[in-house]
Backbone as CSV, one residue per row, in Angstrom:
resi,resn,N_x,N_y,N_z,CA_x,CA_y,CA_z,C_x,C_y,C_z
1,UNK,97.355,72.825,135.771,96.739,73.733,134.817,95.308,74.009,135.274
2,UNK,94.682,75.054,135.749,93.641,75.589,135.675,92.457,75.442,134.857
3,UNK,91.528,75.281,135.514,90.650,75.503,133.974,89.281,76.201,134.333
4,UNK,88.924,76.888,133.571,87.806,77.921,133.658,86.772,77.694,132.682
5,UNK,85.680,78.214,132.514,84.836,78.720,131.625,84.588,79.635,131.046
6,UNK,83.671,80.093,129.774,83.878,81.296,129.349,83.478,82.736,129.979
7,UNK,82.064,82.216,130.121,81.946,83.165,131.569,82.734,84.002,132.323
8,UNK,82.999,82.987,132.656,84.078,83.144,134.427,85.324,83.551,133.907
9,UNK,85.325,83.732,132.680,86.774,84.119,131.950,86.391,85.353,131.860
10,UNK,85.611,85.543,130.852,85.196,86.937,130.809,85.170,87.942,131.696
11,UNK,84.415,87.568,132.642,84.013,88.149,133.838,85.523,88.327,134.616
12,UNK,86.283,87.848,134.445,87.975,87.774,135.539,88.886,87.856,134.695
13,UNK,89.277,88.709,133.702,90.143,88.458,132.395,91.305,88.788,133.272
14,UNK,91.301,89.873,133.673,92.616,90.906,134.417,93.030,89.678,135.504
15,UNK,92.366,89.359,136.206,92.714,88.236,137.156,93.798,87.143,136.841
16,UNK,93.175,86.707,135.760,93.567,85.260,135.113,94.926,85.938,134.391
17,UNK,94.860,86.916,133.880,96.174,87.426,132.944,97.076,87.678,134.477
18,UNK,96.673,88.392,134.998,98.058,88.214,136.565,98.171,87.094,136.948
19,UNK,97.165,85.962,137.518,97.730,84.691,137.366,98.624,84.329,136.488
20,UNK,98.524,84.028,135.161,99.309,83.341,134.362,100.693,83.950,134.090
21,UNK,101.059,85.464,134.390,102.196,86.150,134.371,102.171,85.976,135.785
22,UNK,101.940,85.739,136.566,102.884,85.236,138.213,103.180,83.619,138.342
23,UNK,102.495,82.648,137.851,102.746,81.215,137.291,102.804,80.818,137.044
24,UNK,103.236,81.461,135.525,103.592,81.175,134.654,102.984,79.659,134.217
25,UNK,101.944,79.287,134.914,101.244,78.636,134.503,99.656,78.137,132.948
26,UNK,99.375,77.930,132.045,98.550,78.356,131.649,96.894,78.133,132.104
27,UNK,96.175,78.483,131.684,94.472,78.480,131.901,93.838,77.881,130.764
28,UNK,93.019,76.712,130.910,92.389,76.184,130.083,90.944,76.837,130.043
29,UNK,90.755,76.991,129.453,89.305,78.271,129.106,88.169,76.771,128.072
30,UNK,86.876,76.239,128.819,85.940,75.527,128.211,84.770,75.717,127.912
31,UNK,84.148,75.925,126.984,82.385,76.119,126.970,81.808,74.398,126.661
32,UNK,81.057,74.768,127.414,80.076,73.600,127.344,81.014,72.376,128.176
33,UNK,82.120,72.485,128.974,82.560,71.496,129.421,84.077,70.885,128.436
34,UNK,83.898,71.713,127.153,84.760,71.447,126.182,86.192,72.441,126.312
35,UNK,87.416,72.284,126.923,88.251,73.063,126.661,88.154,73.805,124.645
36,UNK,88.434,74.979,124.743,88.297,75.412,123.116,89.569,76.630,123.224
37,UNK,90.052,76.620,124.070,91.450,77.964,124.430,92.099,77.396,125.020
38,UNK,93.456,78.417,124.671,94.390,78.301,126.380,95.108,79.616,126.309
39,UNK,95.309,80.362,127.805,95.483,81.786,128.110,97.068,81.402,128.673
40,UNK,97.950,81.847,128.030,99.197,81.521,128.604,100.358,82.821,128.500
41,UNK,101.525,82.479,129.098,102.423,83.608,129.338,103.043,83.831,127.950
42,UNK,102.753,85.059,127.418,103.970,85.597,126.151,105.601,85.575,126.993
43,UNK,106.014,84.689,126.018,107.712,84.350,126.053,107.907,85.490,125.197
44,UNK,108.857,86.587,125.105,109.565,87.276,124.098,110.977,86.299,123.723
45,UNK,111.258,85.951,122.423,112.212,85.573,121.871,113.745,86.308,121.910
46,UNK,114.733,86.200,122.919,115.052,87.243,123.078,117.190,86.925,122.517
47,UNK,116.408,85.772,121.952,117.875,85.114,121.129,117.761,85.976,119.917
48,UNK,119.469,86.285,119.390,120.000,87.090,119.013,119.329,86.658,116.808
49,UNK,119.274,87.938,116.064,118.572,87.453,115.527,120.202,86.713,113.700
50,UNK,119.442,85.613,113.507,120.372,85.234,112.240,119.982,85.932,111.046
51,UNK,121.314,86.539,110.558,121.032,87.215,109.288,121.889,86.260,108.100
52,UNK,121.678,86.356,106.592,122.059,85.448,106.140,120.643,84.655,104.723
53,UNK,120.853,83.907,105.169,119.372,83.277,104.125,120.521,82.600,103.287
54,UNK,119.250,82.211,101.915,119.842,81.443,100.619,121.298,81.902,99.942
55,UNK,121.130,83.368,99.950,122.292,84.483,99.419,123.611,84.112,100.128
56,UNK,123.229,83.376,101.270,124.510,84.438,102.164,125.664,83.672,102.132
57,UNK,126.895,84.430,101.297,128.468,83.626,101.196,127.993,83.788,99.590
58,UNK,127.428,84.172,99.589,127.401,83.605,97.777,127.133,85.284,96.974
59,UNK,127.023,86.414,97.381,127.298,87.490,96.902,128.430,88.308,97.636
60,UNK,129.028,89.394,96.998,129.671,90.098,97.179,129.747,91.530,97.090
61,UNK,129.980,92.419,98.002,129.680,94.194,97.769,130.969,94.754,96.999
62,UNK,131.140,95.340,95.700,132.161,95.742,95.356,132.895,96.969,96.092
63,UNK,134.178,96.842,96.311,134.606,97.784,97.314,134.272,99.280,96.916
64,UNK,134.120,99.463,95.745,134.222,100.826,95.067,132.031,101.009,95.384
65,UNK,131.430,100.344,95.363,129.715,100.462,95.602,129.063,102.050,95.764
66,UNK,129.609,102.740,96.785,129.109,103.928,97.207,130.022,105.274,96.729
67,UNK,130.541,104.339,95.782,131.683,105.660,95.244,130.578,106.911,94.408
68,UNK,131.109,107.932,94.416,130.297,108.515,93.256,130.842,108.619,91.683
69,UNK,130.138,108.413,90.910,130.372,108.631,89.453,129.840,110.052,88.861
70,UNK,130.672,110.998,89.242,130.438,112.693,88.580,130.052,112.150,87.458
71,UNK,130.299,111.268,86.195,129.914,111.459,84.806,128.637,111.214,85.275
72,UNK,128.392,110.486,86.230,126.625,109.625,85.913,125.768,110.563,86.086
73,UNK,126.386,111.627,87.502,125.497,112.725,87.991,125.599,113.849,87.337
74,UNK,126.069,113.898,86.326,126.570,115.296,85.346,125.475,114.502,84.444
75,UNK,125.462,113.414,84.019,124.291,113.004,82.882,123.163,113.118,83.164
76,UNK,122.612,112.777,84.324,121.165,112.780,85.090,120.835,114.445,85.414
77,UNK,121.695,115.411,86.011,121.379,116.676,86.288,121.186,117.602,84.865
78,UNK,122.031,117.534,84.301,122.445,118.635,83.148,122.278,117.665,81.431
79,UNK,120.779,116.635,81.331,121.111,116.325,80.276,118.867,116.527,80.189
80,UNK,118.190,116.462,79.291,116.632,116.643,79.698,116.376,115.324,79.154
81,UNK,115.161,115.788,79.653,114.349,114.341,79.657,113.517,113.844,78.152
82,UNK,113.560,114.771,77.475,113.098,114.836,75.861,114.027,115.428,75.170
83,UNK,114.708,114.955,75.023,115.791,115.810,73.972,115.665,116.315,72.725
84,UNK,116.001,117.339,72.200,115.567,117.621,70.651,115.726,117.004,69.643
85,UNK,114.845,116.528,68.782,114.791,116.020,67.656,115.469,116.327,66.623
């Protein structure tokens, strides 16, 4: 593992980022002698993703769900929103 300063970090950012994506190695970055970073390779997660949670097995979609109900849409289109008193 490498180790640099802040400086010398600063000053070589582009450098150190092609290092660490060619060696996949990381860079310990220190001020004052104190490591306080580390510059390392982004892994993308590239496992498949789980769907599911607390819910899942335990609800159900009724087969009829996306059916349409003409009465519902005949009530909502053709009925107002204040009706007469």
């Amino acid at each position: 593992m490498h180790i640099t300063n802040i400086s010398d970090a600063k000053a070589s950012l582009s450098h150190l980022i092609k290092t660490v994506q060619e060696t996949n190695e990381s860079i310990i970055i220190g001020k004052a002698g104190k490591p306080v970073a580390i510059l390392s390779a982004y892994k993308e997660d590239t496992s498949p993703r789980e769907l599911g949670g607390s819910w899942s097995g335990k609800v159900k979609m009724a087969e009829d769900f996306d059916d349409v109900d003409e009465q519902i849409i005949d009530d909502f289109q053709n009925t107002s929103i204040f009706p007469d008193k």
